[in-house]
TIRO-190128 format. One record per residue (C-alpha): x, y, z. Coordinates in steps of 0.25 Angstrom, whole numbers, plus 5000, padded with zeros to 4 digits. Example, Ala and Ser with C-alpha at 12.3 -4.5 7.8 and 13.67 -1.06 7.14 Angstrom:
// TIRO-190128
+------+------+------+
:    X :    Y :    Z :
+------+------+------+
: 5049 : 4982 : 5031 :
: 5055 : 4996 : 5029 :
+------+------+------+
This chain:
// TIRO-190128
+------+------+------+
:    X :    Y :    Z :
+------+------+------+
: 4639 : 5183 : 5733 :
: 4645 : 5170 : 5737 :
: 4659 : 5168 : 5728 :
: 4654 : 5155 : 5722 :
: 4643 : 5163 : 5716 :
: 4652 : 5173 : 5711 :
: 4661 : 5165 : 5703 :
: 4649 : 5159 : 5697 :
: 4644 : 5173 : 5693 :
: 4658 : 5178 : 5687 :
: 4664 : 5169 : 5674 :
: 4676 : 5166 : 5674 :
: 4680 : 5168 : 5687 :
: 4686 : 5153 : 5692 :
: 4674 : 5142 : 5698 :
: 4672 : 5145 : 5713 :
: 4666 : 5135 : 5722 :
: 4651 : 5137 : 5719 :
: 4650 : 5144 : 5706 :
: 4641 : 5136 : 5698 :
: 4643 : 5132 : 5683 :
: 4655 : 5132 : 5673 :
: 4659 : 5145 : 5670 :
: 4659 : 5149 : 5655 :
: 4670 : 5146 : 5644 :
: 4679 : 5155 : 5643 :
: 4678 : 5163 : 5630 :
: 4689 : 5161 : 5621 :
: 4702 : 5170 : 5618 :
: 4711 : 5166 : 5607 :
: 4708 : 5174 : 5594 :
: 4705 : 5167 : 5579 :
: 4700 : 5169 : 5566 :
: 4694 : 5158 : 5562 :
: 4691 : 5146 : 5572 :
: 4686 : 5132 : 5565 :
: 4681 : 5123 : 5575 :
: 4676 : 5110 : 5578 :
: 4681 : 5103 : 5565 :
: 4687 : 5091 : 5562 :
: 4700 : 5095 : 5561 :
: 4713 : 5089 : 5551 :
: 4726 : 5095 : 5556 :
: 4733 : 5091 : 5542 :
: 4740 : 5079 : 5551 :
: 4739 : 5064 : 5549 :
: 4729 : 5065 : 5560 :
: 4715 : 5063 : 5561 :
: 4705 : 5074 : 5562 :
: 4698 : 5081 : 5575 :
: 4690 : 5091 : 5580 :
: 4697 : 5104 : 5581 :
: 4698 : 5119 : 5581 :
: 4707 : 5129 : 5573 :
: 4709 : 5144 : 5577 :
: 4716 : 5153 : 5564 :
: 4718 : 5166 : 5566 :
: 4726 : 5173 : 5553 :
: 4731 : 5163 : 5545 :
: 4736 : 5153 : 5556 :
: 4730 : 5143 : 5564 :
: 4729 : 5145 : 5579 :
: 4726 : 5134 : 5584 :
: 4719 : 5119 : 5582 :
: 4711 : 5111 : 5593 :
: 4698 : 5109 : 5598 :
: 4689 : 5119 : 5604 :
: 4698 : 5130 : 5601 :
: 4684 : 5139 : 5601 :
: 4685 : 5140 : 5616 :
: 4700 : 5148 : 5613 :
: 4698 : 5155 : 5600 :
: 4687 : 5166 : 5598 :
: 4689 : 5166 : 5582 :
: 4683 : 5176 : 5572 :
: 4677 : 5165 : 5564 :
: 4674 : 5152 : 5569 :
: 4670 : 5140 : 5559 :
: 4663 : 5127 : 5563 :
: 4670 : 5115 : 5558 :
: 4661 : 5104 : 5564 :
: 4660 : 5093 : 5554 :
: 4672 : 5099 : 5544 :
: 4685 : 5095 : 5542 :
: 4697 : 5105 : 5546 :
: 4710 : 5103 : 5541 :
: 4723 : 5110 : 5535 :
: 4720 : 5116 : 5521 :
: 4725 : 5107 : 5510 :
: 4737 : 5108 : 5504 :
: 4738 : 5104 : 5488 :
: 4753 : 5102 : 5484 :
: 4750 : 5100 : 5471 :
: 4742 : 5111 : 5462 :
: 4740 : 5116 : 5449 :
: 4732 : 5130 : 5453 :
: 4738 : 5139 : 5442 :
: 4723 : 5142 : 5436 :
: 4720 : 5146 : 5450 :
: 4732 : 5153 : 5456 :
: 4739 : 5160 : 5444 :
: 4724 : 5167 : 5442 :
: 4723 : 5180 : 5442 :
: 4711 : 5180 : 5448 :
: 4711 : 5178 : 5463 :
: 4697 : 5173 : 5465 :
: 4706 : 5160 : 5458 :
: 4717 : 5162 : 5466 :
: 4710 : 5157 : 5477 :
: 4712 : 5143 : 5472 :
: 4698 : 5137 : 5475 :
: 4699 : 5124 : 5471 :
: 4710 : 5122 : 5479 :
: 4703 : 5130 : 5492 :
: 4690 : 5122 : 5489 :
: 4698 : 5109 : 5493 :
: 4704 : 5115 : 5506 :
: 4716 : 5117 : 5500 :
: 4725 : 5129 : 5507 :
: 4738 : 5128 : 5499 :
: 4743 : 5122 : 5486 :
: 4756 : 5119 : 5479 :
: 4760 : 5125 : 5466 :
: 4772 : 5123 : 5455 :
: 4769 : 5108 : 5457 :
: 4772 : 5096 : 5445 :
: 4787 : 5105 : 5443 :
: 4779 : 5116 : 5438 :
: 4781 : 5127 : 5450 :
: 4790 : 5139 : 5447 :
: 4803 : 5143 : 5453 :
: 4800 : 5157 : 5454 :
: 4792 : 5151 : 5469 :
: 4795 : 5168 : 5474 :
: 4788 : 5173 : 5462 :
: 4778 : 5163 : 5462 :
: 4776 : 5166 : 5477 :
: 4774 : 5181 : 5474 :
: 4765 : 5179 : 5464 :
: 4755 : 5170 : 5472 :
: 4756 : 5179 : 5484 :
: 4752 : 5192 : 5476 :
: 4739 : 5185 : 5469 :
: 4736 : 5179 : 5481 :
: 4732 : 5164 : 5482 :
: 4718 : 5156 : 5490 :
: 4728 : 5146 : 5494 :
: 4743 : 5145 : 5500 :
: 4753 : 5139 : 5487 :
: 4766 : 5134 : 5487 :
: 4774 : 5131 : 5476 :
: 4785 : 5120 : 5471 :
: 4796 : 5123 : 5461 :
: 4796 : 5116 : 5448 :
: 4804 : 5110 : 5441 :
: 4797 : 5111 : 5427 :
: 4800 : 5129 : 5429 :
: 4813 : 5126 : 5434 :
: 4817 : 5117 : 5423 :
: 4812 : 5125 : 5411 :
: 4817 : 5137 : 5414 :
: 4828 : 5132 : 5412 :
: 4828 : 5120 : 5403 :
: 4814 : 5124 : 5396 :
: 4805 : 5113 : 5391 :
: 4819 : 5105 : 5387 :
: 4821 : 5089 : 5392 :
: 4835 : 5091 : 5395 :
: 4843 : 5092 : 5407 :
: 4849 : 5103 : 5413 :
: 4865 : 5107 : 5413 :
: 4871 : 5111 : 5427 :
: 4868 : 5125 : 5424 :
: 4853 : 5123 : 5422 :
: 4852 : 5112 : 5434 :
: 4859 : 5122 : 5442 :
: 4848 : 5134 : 5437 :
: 4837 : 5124 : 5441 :
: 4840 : 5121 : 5454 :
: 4843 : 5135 : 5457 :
: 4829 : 5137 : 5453 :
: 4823 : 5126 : 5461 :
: 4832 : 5131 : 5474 :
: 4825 : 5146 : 5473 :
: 4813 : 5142 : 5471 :
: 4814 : 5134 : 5484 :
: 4818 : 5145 : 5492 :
: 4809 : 5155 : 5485 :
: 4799 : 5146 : 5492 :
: 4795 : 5133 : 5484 :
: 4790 : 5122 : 5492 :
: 4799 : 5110 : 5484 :
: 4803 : 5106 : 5468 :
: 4791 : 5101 : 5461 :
: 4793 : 5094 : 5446 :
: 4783 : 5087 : 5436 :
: 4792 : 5077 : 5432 :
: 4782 : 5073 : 5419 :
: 4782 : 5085 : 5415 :
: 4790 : 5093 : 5405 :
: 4801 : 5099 : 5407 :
: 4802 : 5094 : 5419 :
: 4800 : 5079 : 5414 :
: 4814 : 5082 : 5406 :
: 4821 : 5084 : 5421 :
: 4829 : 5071 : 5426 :
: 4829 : 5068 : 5441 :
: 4842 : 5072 : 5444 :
: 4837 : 5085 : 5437 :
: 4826 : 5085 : 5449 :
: 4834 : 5080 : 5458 :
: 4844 : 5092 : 5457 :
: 4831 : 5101 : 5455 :
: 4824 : 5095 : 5468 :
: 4837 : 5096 : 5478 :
: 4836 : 5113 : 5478 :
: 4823 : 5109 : 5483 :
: 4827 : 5098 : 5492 :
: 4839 : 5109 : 5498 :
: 4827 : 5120 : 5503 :
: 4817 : 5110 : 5508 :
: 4809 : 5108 : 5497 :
: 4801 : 5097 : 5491 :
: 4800 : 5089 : 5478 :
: 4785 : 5089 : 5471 :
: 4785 : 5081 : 5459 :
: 4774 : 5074 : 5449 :
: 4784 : 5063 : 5447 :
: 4790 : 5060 : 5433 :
: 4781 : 5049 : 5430 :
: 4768 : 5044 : 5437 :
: 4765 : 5033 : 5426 :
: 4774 : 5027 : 5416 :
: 4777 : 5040 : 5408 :
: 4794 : 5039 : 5410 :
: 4800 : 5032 : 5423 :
: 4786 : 5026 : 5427 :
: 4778 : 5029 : 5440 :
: 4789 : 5022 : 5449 :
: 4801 : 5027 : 5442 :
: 4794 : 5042 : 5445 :
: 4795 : 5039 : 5460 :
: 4807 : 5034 : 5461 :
: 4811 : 5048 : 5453 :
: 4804 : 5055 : 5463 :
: 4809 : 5048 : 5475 :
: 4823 : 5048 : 5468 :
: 4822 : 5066 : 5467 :
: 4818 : 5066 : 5482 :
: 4829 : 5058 : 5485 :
: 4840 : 5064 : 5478 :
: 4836 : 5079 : 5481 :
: 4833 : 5075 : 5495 :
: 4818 : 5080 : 5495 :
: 4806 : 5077 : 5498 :
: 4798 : 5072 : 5487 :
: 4781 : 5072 : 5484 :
: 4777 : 5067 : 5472 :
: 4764 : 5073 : 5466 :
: 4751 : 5069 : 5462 :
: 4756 : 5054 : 5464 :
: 4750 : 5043 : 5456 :
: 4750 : 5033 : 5446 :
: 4746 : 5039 : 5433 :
: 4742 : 5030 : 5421 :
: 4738 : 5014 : 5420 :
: 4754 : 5011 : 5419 :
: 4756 : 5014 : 5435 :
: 4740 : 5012 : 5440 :
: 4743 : 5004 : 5454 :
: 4757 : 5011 : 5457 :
: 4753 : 5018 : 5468 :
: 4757 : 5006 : 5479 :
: 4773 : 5006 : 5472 :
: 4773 : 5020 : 5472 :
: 4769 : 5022 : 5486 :
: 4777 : 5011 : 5490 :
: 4790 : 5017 : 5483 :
: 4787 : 5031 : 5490 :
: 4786 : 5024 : 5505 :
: 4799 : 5017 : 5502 :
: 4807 : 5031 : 5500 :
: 4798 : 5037 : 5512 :
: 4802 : 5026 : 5519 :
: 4818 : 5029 : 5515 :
: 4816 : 5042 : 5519 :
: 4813 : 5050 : 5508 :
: 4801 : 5061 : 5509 :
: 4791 : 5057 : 5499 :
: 4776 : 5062 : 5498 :
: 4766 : 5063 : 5485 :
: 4752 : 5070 : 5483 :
: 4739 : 5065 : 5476 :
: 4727 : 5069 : 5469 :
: 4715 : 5060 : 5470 :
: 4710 : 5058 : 5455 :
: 4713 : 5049 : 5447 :
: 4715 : 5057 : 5436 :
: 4728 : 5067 : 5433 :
: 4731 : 5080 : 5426 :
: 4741 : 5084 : 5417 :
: 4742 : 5089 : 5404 :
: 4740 : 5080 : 5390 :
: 4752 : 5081 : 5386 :
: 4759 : 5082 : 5399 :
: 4751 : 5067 : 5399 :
: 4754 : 5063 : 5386 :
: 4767 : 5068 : 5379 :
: 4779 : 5060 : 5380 :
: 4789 : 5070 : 5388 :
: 4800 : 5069 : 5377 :
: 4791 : 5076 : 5367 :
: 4789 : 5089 : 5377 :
: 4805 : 5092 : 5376 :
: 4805 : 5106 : 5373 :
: 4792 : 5109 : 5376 :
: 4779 : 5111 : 5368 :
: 4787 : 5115 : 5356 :
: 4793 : 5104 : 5354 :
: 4782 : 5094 : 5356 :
: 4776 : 5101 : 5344 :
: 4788 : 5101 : 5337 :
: 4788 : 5086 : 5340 :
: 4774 : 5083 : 5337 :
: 4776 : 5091 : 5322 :
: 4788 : 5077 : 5319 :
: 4780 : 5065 : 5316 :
: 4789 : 5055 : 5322 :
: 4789 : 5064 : 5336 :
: 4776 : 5066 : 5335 :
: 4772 : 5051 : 5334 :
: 4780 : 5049 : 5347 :
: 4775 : 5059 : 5354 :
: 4761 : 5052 : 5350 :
: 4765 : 5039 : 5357 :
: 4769 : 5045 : 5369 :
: 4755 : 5052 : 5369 :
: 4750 : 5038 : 5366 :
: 4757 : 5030 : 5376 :
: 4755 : 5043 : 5387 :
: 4739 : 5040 : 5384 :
: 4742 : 5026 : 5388 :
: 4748 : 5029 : 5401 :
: 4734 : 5039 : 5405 :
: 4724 : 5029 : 5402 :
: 4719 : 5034 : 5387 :
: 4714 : 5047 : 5383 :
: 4701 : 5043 : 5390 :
: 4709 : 5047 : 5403 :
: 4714 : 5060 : 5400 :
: 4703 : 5071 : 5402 :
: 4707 : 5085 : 5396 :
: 4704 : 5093 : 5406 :
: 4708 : 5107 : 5401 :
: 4697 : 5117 : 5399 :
: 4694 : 5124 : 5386 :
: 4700 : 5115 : 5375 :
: 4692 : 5107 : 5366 :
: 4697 : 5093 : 5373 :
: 4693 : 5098 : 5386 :
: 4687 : 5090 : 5396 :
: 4687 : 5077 : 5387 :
: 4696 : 5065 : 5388 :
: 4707 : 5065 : 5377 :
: 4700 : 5055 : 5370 :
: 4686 : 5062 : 5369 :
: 4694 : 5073 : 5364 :
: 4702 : 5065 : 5353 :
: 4688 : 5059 : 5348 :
: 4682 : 5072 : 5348 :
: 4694 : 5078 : 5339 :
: 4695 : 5064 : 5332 :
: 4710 : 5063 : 5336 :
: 4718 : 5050 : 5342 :
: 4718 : 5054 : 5356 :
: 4736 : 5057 : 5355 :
: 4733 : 5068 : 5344 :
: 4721 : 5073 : 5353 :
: 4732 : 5073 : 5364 :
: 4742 : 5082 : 5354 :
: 4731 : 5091 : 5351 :
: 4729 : 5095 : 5364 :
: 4743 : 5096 : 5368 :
: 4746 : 5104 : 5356 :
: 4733 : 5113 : 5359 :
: 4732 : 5113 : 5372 :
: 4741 : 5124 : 5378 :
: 4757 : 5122 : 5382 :
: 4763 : 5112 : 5391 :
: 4759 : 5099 : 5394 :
: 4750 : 5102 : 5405 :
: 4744 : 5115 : 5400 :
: 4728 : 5118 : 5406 :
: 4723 : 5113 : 5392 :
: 4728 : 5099 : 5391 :
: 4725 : 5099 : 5407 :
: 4720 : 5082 : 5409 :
: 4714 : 5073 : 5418 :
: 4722 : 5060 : 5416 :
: 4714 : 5047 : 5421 :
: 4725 : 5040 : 5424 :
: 4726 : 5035 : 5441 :
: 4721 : 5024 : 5447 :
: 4711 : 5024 : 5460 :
: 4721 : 5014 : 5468 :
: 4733 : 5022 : 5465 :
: 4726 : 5035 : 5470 :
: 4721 : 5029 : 5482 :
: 4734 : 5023 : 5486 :
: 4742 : 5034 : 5485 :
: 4732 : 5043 : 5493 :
: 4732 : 5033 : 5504 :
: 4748 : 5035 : 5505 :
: 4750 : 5046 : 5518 :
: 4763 : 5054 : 5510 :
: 4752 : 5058 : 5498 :
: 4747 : 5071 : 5499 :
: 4735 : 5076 : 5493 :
: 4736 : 5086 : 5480 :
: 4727 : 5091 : 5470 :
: 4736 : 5092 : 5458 :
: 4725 : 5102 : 5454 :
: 4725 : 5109 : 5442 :
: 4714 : 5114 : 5430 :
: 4704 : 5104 : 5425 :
: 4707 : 5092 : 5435 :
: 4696 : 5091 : 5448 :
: 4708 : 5089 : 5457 :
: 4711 : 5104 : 5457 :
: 4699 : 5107 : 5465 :
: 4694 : 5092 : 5471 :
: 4706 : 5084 : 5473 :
: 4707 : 5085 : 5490 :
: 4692 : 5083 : 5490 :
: 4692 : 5072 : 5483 :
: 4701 : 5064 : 5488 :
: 4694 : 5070 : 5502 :
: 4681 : 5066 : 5495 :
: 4685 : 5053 : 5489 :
: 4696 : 5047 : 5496 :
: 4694 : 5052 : 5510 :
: 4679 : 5053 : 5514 :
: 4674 : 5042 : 5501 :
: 4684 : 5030 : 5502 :
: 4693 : 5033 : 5513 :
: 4705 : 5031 : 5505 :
: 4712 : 5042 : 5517 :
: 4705 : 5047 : 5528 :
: 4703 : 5062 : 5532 :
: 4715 : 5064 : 5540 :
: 4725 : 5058 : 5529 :
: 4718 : 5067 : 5518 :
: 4719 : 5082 : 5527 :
: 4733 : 5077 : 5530 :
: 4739 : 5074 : 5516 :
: 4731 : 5084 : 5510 :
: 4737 : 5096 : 5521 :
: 4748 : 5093 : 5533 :
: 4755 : 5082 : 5523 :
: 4756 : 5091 : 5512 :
: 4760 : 5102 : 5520 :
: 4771 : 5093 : 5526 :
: 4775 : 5086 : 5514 :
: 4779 : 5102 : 5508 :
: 4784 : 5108 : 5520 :
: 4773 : 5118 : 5521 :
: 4773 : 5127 : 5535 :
: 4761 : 5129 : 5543 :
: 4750 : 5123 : 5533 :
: 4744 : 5111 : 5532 :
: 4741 : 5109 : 5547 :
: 4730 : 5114 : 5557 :
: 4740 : 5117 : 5568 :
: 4742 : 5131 : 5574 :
: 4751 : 5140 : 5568 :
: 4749 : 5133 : 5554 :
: 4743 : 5143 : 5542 :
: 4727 : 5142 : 5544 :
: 4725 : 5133 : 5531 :
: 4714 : 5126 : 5535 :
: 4702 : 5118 : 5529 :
: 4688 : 5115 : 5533 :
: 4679 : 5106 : 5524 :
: 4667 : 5099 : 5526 :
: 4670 : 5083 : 5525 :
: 4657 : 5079 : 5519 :
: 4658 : 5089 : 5508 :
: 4674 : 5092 : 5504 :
: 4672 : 5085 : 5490 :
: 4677 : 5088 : 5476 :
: 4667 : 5094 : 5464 :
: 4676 : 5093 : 5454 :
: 4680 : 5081 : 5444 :
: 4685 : 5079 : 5430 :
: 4674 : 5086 : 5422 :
: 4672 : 5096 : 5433 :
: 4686 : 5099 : 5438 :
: 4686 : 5113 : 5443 :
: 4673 : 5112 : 5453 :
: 4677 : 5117 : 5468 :
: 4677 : 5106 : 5479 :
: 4667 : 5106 : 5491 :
: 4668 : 5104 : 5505 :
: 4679 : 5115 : 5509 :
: 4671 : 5124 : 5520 :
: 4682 : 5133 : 5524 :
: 4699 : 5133 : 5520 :
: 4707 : 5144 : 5526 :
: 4719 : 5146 : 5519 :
: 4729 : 5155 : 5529 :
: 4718 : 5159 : 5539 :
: 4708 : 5164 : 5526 :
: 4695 : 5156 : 5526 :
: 4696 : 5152 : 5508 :
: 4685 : 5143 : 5508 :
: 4674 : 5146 : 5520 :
: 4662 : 5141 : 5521 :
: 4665 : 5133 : 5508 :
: 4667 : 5145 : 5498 :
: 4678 : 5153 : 5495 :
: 4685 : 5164 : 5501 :
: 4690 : 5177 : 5490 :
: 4703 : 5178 : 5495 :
: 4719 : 5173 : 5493 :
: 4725 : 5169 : 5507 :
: 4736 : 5159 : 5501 :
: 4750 : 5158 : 5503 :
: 4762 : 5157 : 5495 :
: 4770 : 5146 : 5503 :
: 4784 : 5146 : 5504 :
: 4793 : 5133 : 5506 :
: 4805 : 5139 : 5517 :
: 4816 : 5131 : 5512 :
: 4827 : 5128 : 5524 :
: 4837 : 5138 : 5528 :
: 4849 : 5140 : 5522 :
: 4846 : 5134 : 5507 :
: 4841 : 5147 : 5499 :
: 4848 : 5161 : 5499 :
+------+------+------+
C-alpha cells in the first residue's frame, strides 16, 4: 500500500500527500459535570450579552467561551439555545424569616426567592440583623439553606440590648459596649452595619451615635446599609435624610448604600432628579455611594410603623398604651396618626396585607367602614390588636405612596441595584426581579438586558465585597441562571402576593441544579457567607 493511502486509512496520524479527506475532530478530554452551551450569555459585567459556553465541575466554574463542547466531555450537558445565561441573582435586601427560620426544609429552600434566579440573599437588613453573626452562622449552616445568605449587623439588636426601647443616648460606658458589639460582629463575619433609621429604637439614635457605631465597621472593611431616617417628610425631610446619610459615610469613612430608595408620599413625589443629583455630587467628591430598588409603586411596612408619631413609641408598646389610656396624649397621638395618613395618600392607599385578622386584605378605610370606626381609631385597633412591634405580620401593609417617574428615574441611575425587599404579603417577595425584567426591561425598555443582569449580580456583588459570586468567570462559585426571555414573568400582585414566578428554567446554586427544567430541586446547597475583614483589625 502506497504511504498516501495509509495515512488516509489511520485517523489521526498527520495529513500526508495524497490522503484524501479531513480527518475526524478530535474527541474531547477535559472532564465536567454539567456543560451549558450555546446560550446567550451575561457575565454579570456592564457588557452586552453573547453566545457562550460554561463547563462546572463541583461547585465551580471551569471555564467560559464558545465551543467549549469540542474540550469538555460533561456528565450532563443542557441546550441553552434561545435562553438567557447569567450569574445567579443576588438580593441584598430581604425579609425571608417565614422561609428561613422554618423548620421545615422543604421551606428552607426559599422558593420564591429561587424561582426568581435568585442564588443569594442578604439578611439582618433595615438595622435589624443580630450581633451574634457566629451563632447565627451556625444556626443557618446546621438547617441547611436553598440559597447562599449573608448577614448585616444591626443597629436596632445592638442598641436595645443595651438601651432597650429607651429614646435616650447612650453614656461612654454604653457607646463603648456598642461599638464593641458592632466590631465582633464584623470579625465574626458580618458583611457591614445596617440601621432603619425610621424605626424604633433605632429612630432614638443621633448621627453621631451611628456615626461612632458605623466607624467599627468602617476599620474592618465593612459597609453601611441603611433605610434612611426619613424618605418623605416625616422629621428631616427626604433631602435632610441624604445629607444624613451622606454625612455617616463620610465621617465613619465608609461606603454607604442606601436601601429601597425612593420618594414616599405626595409631599417629595418628583424628588428623585434632586436626589440623584445630590448622590452624583458626593460620587463626584469621592465619596462611595450606591442604593437598591424594588419596582412597585407600592411600600411595606407596619401600620403603626407608618402612622405613630415616634415620640409616642418611647419605651416601647407599654408605654404607648400607657399613653393612649391619658386623654390629652392620646389626642396627640391621634393627630400625628392623622397628619401620617396625610403623608401616605388616605386610608385608600394602605392595603392591610396580613393574613388571618378581620381587616385583612382590605384598605384601612373599607375596614373602618365595615366596623363603623373613623379610619384613626380603625388604625389604633389594629395597632392595639395586631401583635407587638410596629411592623409585626399582622399590621404587615402595602402603602400606595410612589410615583411612576420617580421609579423610573431612579432605575435608570447605573449605581442602583436591584432588591426585593421581600417579605409576607407584598408580590415583591416572589416577583420583584421579574417584573422589572418583565415590565421595565423587555415592556418599555426603561434599561436594557445587560444593565438589568449586571445591577441585579456582578454590581451587587461588587458594591458588598462578595468573593467569587456574581460573575461567570472561571474559578467563581457556579451560581448561575438560565431563564427563558419570552417567559421569566411575575404571577404574583397585590391580591395574589405569594404565587411563584415563571420563566426560571435551571438556577445552580454552588454547582447543585435548584431549579431544573423549571421545577424544584429537594435539596439545601446554600451558603453561609462570611465577609473577611482586613488583616490585623480583629483579635
Amino acid at each position: 500500500m502506497r504511504l498516501g493511502a495509509l495515512a488516509a486509512c489511520l485517523p489521526g496520524l498527520l495529513l500526508l500527500a495524497g490522503c484524501a479527506g479531513p480527518l475526524p475532530e478530535q474527541a474531547p478530554t477535559a472532564e465536567a459535570d454539567t456543560l451549558i452551551h450555546d446560550g446567550l450569555l451575561f457575565d454579570g459585567g456592564a457588557g452586552e450579552g453573547r453566545i457562550a459556553d460554561i463547563a462546572i465541575r463541583g461547585d465551580r466554574i471551569l471555564e467560559v467561551g464558545p465551543g467549549l463542547r469540542k474540550r469538555y466531555r460533561a456528565a450532563r450537558e443542557i441546550d441553552a439555545a434561545g435562553l438567557v445565561v447569567s450569574p445567579g441573582f443576588i438580593d441584598p435586601h430581604t425579609h425571608p424569616d417565614t422561609y428561613l427560620r422554618s423548620p421545615d426544609p422543604a421551606m428552607r429552600r426559599l422558593l420564591p426567592w429561587l424561582h426568581q434566579g435568585v442564588s443569594t440573599i442578604f439578611i439582618g437588613i433595615d438595622g435589624g440583623g443580630t450581633p451574634d453573626i457566629a451563632a447565627e452562622r451556625a444556626t443557618l449552616e446546621a438547617a441547611g439553606t436553598g440559597t447562599n445568605v449573608a448577614a448585616h449587623v444591626g443597629l436596632g439588636p445592638v442598641r436595645r440590648r443595651v438601651l432597650g426601647d429607651d429614646a435616650r443616648a447612650p453614656d461612654a460606658a454604653e457607646l463603648a459596649r456598642m461599638r464593641g458589639l458592632v466590631a465582633n460582629a464584623m470579625c465574626e463575619g458580618a458583611f457591614g452595619l445596617s440601621t432603619g433609621l425610621f424605626y424604633t429604637p433605632q429612630s432614638f439614635a443621633s448621627t453621631d451615635e451611628v456615626v461612632a457605631l458605623a466607624r467599627e465597621a468602617a476599620i474592618r472593611g465593612g459597609v453601611y446599609d441603611t433605610h434612611q431616617r426619613d424618605e418623605s417628610s416625616y422629621s428631616l425631610g427626604l433631602m435632610g435624610s441624604i445629607e444624613e446619610v451622606l454625612e455617616i459615610g463620610r465621617r465613619a469613612g465608609l461606603p454607604v448604600h442606601i436601601g429601597h430608595i425612593k420618594a414616599l408620599g405626595a409631599d417629595v413625589h418628583g424628588s428623585a432628579g434632586a436626589v440623584i443629583a445630590r448622590i452624583e455630587r458626593a460620587q463626584a467628591e469621592g465619596q462611595r455611594v450606591t442604593a437598591d430598588q424594588y419596582p412597585w409603586l407600592a411600600s411595606s411596612t407596619g401600620l403603626g410603623a407608618a402612622l405613630l408619631p415616634d415620640w409616642a413609641m418611647d419605651g416601647g408598646r407599654p408605654a404607648l398604651f400607657e399613653r393612649l389610656d391619658d386623654p390629652a396624649t392620646a389626642a396627640r397621638i391621634r393627630d400625628g396618626i392623622r397628619d401620617n395618613l396625610q403623608r401616605r395618600g388616605g386610608a385608600d392607599a394602605i392595603l392591610m396585607t396580613g393574613t388571618g385578622w378581620p381587616w385583612s386584605a382590605r384598605t384601612l378605610q373599607r375596614f373602618a367602614d365595615e366596623a363603623g370606626l373613623d379610619p384613626v381609631e380603625a388604625a389604633l385597633r389594629i395597632i392595639r390588636e395586631g401583635g407587638t412591634g410596629r411592623i409585626g405580620s399582622a399590621q404587615r401593609i402595602a402603602s400606595f405612596n410612589m410615583h411612576r417617574d420617580d421609579v423610573e428615574l431612579f432605575m435608570r441611575q447605573p449605581w442602583v441595584l436591584t432588591a426585593s425587599d421581600g417579605g409576607d404579603g407584598h408580590p415583591r417577595q416572589h416577583a420583584t426581579f421579574p417584573e422589572k425584567y418583565a415590565r421595565f426591561v423587555a415592556a418599555e425598555g426603561v434599561i436594557d438586558m445587560a444593565a438589568f443582569i449586571h445591577r441585579s449580580s456582578g454590581l451587587t456583588a461588587t458594591t458588598f465585597g462578595i468573593r467569587d459570586r456574581g460573575f461567570l468567570r472561571a474559578g467563581q462559585f457556579a451560581d448561575v441562571l438560565v431563564f427563558d426571555p419570552a417567559a421569566y414573568a411575575p404571577r404574583a400582585d397585590y391580591v395574589r402576593p405569594a404565587v411563584l414566578s415563571e420563566g426560571v428554567v435551571h438556577l445552580f446554586v454552588n454547582g447543585v441544579p435548584m431549579i431544573d427544567g423549571g421545577l424544584a430541586a429537594h435539596a439545601l446547597p446554600g451558603r453561609v457567607l462570611q465577609h473577611r475583614p482586613p488583616p490585623g483589625t480583629c483579635p
